[in-house]
C-alpha positions in Angstrom: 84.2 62.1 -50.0 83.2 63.8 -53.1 81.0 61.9 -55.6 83.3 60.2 -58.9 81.7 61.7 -62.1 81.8 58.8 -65.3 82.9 60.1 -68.5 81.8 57.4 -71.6 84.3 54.7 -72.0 84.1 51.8 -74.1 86.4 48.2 -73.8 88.2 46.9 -77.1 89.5 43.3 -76.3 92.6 42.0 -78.1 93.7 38.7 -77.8 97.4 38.8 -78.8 98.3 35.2 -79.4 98.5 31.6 -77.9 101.3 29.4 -77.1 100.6 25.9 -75.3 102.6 23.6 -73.6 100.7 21.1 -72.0 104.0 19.1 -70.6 104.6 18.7 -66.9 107.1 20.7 -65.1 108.2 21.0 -61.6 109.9 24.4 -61.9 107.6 27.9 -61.4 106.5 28.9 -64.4 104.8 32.6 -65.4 102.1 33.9 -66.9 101.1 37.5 -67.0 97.8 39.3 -68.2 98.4 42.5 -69.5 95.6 45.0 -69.6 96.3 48.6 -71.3 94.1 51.6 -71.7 95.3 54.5 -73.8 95.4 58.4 -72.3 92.2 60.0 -72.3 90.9 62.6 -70.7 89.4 62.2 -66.7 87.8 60.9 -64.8 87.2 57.2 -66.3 86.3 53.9 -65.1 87.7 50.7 -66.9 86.4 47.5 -66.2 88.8 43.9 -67.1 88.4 40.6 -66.6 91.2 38.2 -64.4 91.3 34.9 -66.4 91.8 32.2 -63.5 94.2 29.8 -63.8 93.2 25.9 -64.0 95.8 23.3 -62.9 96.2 19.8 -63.3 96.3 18.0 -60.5 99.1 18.3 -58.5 99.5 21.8 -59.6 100.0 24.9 -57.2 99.5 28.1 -57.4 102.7 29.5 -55.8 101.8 33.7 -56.1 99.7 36.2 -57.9 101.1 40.0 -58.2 98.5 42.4 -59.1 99.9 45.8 -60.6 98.0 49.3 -61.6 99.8 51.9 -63.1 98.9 55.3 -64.0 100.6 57.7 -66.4 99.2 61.2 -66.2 99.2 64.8 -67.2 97.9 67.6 -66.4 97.6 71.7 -68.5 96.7 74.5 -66.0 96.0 77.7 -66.5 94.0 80.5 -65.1 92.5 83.8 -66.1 91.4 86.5 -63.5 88.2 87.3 -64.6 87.7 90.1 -62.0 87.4 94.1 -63.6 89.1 96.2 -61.2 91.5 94.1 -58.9 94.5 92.0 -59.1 94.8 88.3 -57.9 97.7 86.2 -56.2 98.1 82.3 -57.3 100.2 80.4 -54.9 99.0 77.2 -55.6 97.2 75.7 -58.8 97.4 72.1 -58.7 95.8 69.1 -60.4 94.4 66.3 -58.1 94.2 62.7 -59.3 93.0 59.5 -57.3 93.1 56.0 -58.0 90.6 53.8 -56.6 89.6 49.8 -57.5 86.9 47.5 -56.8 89.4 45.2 -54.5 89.9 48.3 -52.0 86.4 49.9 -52.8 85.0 53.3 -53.4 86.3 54.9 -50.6 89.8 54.0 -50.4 92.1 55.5 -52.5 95.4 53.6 -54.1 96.6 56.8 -54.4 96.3 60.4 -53.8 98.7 62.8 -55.9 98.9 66.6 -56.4 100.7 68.1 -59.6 101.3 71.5 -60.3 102.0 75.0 -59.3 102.9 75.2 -56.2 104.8 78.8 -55.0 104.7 81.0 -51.6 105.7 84.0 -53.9 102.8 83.5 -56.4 102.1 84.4 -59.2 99.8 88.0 -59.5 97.1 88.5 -62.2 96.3 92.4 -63.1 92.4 92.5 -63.6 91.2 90.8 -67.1 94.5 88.8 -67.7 95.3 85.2 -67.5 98.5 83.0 -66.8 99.8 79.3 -68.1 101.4 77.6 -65.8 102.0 75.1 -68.2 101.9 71.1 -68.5 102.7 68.8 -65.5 103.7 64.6 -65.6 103.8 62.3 -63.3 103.9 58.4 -62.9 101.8 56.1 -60.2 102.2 52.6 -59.4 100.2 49.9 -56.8 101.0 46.7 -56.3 99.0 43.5 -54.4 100.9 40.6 -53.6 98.8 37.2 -52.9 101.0 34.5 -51.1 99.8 30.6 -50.2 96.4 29.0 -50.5 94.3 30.7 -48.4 95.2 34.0 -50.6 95.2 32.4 -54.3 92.5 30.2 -54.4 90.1 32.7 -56.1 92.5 33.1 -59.0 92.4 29.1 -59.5 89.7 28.1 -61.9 88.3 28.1 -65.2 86.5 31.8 -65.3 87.2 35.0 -65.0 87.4 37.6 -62.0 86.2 41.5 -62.5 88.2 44.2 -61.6 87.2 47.4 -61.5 89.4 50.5 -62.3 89.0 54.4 -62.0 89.9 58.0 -61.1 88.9 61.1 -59.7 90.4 64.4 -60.3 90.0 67.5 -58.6 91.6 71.3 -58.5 93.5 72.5 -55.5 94.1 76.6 -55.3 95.0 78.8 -53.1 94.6 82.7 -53.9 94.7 85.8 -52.3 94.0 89.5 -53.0 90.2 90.9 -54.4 90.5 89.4 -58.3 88.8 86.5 -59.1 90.7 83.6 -60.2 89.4 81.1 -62.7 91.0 78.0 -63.4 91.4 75.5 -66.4 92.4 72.6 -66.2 92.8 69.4 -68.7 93.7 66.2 -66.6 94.7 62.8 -68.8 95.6 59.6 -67.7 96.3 56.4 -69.1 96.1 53.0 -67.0 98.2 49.3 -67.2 97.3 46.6 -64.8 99.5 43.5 -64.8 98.5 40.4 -63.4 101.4 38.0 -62.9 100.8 34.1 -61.7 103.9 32.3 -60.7 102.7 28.3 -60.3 104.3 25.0 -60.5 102.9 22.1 -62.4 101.2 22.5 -65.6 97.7 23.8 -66.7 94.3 21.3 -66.7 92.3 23.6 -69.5 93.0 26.1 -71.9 91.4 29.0 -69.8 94.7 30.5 -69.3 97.2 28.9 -72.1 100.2 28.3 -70.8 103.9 29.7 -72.0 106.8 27.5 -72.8 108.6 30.2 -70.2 106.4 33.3 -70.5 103.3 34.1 -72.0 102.0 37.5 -72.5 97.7 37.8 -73.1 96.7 41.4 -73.6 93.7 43.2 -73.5 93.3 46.2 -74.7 90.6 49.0 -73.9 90.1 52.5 -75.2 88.4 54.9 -73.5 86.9 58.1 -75.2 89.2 60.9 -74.9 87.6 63.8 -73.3 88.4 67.2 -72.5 87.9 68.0 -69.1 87.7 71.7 -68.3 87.1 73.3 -64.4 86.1 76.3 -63.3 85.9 77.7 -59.7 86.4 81.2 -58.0 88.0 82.8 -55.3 88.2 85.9 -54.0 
């Protein structure tokens, strides 16, 4: 697997509010953590912290739904950069991978190409270059932890890490004697929900508990960075 380079980040947390309600219930109730970090430029790693959930007694946690989402872009464009002969694009694509600290390093949530991707290419005379313009797309993973044996590390009165980051890449494929050289300027911005559905009430304030729903955000911001490639191919 190819190494992940780390660009700078940095965390901002914001709490948004609190909203207690320390009464029993014996209906579930929700509560979701809500981590956002704005666009920025590849590859990144953000780090957050789970709060845990303490219950009173006869409280249960019932399930925990972990979400990451990824929102990213991608400009390509290419010049050949050979004198004398022309060059034929058939593929210019953006690579992005998702990986956590729950999977590990080597397993990726994800693994998505966006792009240019065209068996009657696109030729570059000698010295001339080509946009092929910006590309979107939209990533989602979900864990779902069901029963006691699965929740119990979410139940207490700290916090659990979690780890969060990408890897981008460029995939070409050229043919003729010019020299291809790409550019490329991958973004992406990242949302993790963490959802607890329990019964009973809470014991501490570690996690305050909503009436209904209670939404805690934390917010990090990342440095945005511009992230230009260059490779060859003759």
């Amino acid at each position: 697997m190819i190494s992940k380079s780390v660009k700078t980040y940095s965390l901002v947390f914001l709490c948004v509010g609190l909203l207690f309600n320390d009464s029993p219930s014996a209906t579930a109730n929700l509560i979701t953590q809500t981590f956002t970090f704005g666009m920025a430029g590849t590859d990144w790693i953000n780090n957050l912290n789970i709060a845990q959930i303490d219950l009173a007694a006869g409280g249960i946690l019932n399930d925990v739904t972990i979400t990451e989402t990824v929102d990213w872009t991608a400009y390509l464009a290419g010049t050949n950069t050979d004198h004398t002969s022309s060059v034929k694009v058939t593929k210019n694509q953006a690579d992005l991978q998702l990986y956590d600290s729950i999977t590990g390093p080597s397993t990726p949530l994800f693994d998505q190409s966006i792009g240019y991707n065209n068996h009657n290419g696109i030729t570059l005379a000698p010295g001339t270059g080509y946009s092929f313009g910006n590309f979107v797309s939209t990533n989602s993973f979900a864990y779902d932890y069901a029963g006691a044996g699965n929740t119990s590390q979410f139940v207490g009165s700290g916090f659990l890490p979690l780890q969060v980051s990408t890897f981008t890449q460029n995939n070409e494929s050229t043919t003729g004697g010019g020299r291809f050289t790409y550019t490329q300027d991958t973004r992406a911005a990242l949302q993790v929900q963490v959802t607890y559905d329990y019964t009973g009430h809470l014991n501490t304030l570690s996690v305050p508990e909503p009436s209904v729903w209670f939404l805690l955000g934390v917010g990090g911001v990342i440095c945005l960075g511009w992230r230009r490639k260059t490779a060859g191919q003759n």
